[in-house]
C-alpha positions as CSV (number, residue, x, y, z in Angstrom):
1,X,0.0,0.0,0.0
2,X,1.5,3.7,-1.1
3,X,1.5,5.9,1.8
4,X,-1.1,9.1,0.6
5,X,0.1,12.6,-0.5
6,X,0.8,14.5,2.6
7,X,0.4,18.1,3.1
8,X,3.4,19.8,4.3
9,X,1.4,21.3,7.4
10,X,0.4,18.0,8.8
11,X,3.0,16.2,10.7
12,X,3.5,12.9,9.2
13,X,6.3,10.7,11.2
14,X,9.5,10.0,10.7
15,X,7.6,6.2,9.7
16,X,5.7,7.9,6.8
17,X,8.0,10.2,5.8
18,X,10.2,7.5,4.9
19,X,7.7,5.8,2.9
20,X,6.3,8.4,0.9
21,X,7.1,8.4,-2.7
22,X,9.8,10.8,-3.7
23,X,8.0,13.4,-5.6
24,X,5.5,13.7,-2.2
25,X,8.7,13.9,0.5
26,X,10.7,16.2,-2.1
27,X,7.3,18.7,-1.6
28,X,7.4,18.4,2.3
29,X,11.5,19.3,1.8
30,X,11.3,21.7,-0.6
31,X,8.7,23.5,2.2
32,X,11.4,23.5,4.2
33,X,14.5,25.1,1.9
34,X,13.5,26.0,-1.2
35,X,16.8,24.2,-2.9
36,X,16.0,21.0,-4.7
37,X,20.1,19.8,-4.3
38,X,19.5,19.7,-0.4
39,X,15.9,17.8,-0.9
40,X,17.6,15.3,-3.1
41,X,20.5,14.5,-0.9
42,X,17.9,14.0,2.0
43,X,15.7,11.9,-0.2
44,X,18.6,9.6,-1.1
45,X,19.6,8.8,2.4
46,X,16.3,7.6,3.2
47,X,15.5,5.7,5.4
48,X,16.3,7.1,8.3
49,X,16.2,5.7,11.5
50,X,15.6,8.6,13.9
51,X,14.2,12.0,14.1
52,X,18.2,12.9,15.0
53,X,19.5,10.9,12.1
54,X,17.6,12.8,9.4
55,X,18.2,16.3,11.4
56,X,21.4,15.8,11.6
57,X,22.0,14.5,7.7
58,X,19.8,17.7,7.1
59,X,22.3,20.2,8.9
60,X,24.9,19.0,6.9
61,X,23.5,19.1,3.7
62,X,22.4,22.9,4.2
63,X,26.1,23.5,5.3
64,X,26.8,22.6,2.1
65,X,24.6,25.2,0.0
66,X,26.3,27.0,-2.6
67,X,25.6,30.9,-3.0
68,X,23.0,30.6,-5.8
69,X,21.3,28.0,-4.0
70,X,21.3,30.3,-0.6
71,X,19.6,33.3,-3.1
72,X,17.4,30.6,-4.6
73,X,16.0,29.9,-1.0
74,X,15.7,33.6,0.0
75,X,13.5,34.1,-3.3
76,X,11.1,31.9,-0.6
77,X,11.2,33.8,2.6
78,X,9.2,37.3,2.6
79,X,10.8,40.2,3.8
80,X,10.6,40.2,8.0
81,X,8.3,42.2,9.2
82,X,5.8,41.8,6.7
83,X,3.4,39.5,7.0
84,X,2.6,36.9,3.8
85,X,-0.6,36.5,2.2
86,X,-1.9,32.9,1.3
87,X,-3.0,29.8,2.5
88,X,0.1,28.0,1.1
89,X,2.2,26.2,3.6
90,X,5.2,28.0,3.5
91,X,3.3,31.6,3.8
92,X,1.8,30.2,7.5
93,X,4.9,28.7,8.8
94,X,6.7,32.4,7.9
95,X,3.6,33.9,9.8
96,X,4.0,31.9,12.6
97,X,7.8,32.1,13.0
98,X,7.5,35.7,12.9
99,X,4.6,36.5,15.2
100,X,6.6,37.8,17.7
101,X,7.8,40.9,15.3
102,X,4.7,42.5,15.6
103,X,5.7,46.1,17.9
104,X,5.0,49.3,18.0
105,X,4.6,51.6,14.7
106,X,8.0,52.9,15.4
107,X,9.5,49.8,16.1
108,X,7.8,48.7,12.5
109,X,9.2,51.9,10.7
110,X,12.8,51.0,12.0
111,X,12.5,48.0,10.8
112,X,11.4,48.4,7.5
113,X,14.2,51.2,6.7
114,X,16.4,48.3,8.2
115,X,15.1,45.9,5.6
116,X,15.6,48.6,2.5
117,X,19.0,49.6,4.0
118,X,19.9,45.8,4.3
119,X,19.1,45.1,0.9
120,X,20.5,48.0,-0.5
121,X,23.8,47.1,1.0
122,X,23.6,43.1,-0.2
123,X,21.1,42.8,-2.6
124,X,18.9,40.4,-1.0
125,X,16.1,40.1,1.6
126,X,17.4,40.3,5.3
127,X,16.5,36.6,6.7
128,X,17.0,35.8,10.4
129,X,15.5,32.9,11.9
130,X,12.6,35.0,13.9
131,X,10.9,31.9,16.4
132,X,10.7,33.3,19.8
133,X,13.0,36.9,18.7
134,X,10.3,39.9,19.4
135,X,10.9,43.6,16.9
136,X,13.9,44.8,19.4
137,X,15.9,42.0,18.6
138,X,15.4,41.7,15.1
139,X,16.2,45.5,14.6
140,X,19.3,44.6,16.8
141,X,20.3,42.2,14.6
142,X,19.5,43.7,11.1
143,X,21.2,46.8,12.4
144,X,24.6,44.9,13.6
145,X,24.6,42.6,10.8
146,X,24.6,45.7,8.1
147,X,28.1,46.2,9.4
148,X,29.4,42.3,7.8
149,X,31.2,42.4,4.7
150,X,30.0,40.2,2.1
151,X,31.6,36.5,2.8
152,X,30.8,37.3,6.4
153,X,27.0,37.9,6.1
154,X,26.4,35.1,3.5
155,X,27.5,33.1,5.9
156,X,25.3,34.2,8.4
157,X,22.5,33.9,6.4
158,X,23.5,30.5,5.0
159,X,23.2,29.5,9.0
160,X,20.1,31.3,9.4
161,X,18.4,29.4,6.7
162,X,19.6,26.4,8.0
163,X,18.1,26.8,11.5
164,X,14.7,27.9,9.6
165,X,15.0,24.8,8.0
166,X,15.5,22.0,10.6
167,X,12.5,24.1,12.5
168,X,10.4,23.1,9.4
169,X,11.5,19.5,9.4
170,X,10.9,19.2,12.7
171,X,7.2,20.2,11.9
172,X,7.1,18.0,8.9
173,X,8.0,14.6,10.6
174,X,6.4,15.7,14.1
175,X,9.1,15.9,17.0
């Protein structure tokens, strides 16, 4: 018996996940990190005999993202601070993870001019991984992090977007 599509949003197990067709767990990665490289070498090390196993295979494989994949993954994240519209998975995992950036209309200004500034400077959205951070700190960081040169900051991010990313595979498999 094939396991059935899964939506990303649901939980499936670690059981299931490892099961499910290719095409159908590629959908549930690529909700995760938008780079189809990383899906593929966490596809082909299936199965996987623990929810550590597969997180840890995961943390190494987004260590391993080259710079057009990290830009092809931040063409998936909005900007912070604003919220996504949709019903797509992807949009309410980014609303969740940032609904502690919500703040006062100053605090929102600041961090907008943050975001332009930021992406004036490297030509891409500013990404942090936002669970649990309130405005303040995201400023704080946006603010401190315009001071990294280039190499520096893509490395940041790179480590960003792998923490958003084992946050999302944990809700995939369920922890």
């Amino acid at each position: 018996m094939r396991p059935r599509a899964e939506s990303p949003d649901e939980a499936i197990g670690l059981h299931r996940f490892n099961a499910l067709p290719d095409a159908q767990a590629r959908k549930s990665l690529l909700a995760c990190l938008d780079v189809p490289a990383w899906a593929d070498a966490l596809l082909s090390a299936r199965p996987y005999t623990d929810l550590d196993a597969l997180l840890e295979h995961a943390g190494t494989a987004a260590r391993k993202l080259a710079p057009d994949e990290i830009e092809q993954a931040l063409a998936a994240h909005p900007r912070i601070g604003e919220r996504p519209a949709g019903a797509g998975t992807r949009a309410r995992w980014s609303r969740g993870e940032q609904s502690g950036v919500g703040g006062d209309t100053g605090v929102q200004a600041a961090l907008a001019e943050a975001n332009r500034r930021y992406e004036e400077r490297f030509g891409r959205v500013f990404l942090i991984c936002a669970t649990g951070l309130d405005a303040e700190h995201v400023l704080d960081a946006a603010r401190a992090r315009l001071g990294n040169d280039d190499e520096t900051e893509r490395r940041v991010v790179a480590g960003e977007l792998r923490k958003i990313a084992l946050l999302r595979l944990r809700k995939v498999i369920g922890s």
